[in-house]
N, C-alpha and C positions, 0 to 999 in steps of 0.2 A: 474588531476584525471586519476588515471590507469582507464582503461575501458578493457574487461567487466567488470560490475558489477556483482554481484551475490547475491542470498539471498531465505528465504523460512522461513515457517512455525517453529515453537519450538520442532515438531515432524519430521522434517523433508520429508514429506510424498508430501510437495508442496515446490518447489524449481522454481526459475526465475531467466533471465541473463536479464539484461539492457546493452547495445551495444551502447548510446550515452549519453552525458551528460546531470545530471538534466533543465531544463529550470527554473525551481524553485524550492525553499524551502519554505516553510511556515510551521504555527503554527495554528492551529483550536481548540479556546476557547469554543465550543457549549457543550451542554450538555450531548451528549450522549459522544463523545471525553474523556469528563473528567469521565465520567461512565465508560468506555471501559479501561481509562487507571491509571483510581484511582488518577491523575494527575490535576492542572488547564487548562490542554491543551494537545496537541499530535501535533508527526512532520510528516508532510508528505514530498514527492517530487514526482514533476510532471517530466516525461518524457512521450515523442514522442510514441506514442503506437506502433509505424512501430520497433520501438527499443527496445520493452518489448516483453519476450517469458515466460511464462509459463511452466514446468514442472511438471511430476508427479503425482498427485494423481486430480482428477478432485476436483475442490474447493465448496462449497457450497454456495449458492446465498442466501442472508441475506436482503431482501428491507423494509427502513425505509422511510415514509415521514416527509423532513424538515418542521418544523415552514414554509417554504418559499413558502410548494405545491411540490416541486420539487423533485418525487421518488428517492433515493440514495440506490444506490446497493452496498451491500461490499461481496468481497468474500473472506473464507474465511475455514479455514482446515475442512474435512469434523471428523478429528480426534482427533485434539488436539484443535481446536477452535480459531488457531491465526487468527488475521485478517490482511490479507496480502495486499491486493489494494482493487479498486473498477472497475468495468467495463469502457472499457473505453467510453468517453464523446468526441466530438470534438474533435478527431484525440489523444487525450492527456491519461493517464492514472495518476492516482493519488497513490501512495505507499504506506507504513508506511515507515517512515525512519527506525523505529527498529527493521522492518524483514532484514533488509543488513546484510550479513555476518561483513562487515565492514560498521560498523558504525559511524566511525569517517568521509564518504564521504558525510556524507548529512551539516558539519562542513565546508566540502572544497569551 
């Protein structure tokens, strides 16, 4: 995987570099997911929060509670509405995979 990554909102207005490799990929089946993405599912990728930078336009904080109790923050364009990650949790940050400029890395 080339590193950095790079990537940002559909407006371009919020922009992030990622500086080490995913730790993980996954797929989240839940319901608001497939609301968000008109899809049975969405991809994320977890990386190292020490290795996620934010740029640009400050994001807007969106908090939903899980079925599980568990607050879930997303942020997310204050302009165009993408939803770019979530706050980070336990050192880790959670993505979308299809804010990547290159999105064929969340494949690799």
């Amino acid at each position: 995987m080339k590193l950095p990554q790079t990537g940002g909102c559909l407006c371009g207005k919020i922009r992030y570099e990622i500086t080490e490799a995913p730790q993980l990929v996954y797929t989240c089946h839940c319901v608001d997911c497939q609301r968000l993405t008109s899809s049975a599912f969405s991809i994320g990728i977890v990386v190292s929060d020490t290795a996620f930078r934010l740029m640009g336009f400050e994001p807007r904080h969106l908090q939903r509670t899980a079925d599980s109790g568990r607050v879930n923050t997303r942020l997310v364009c204050p302009e165009c509405g993408s939803w770019v990650c979530g706050k980070p949790r336990d050192g880790v940050r959670r993505v979308r995979a299809g804010t990547l400029d290159d999105t064929w890395v969340a494949a690799d």
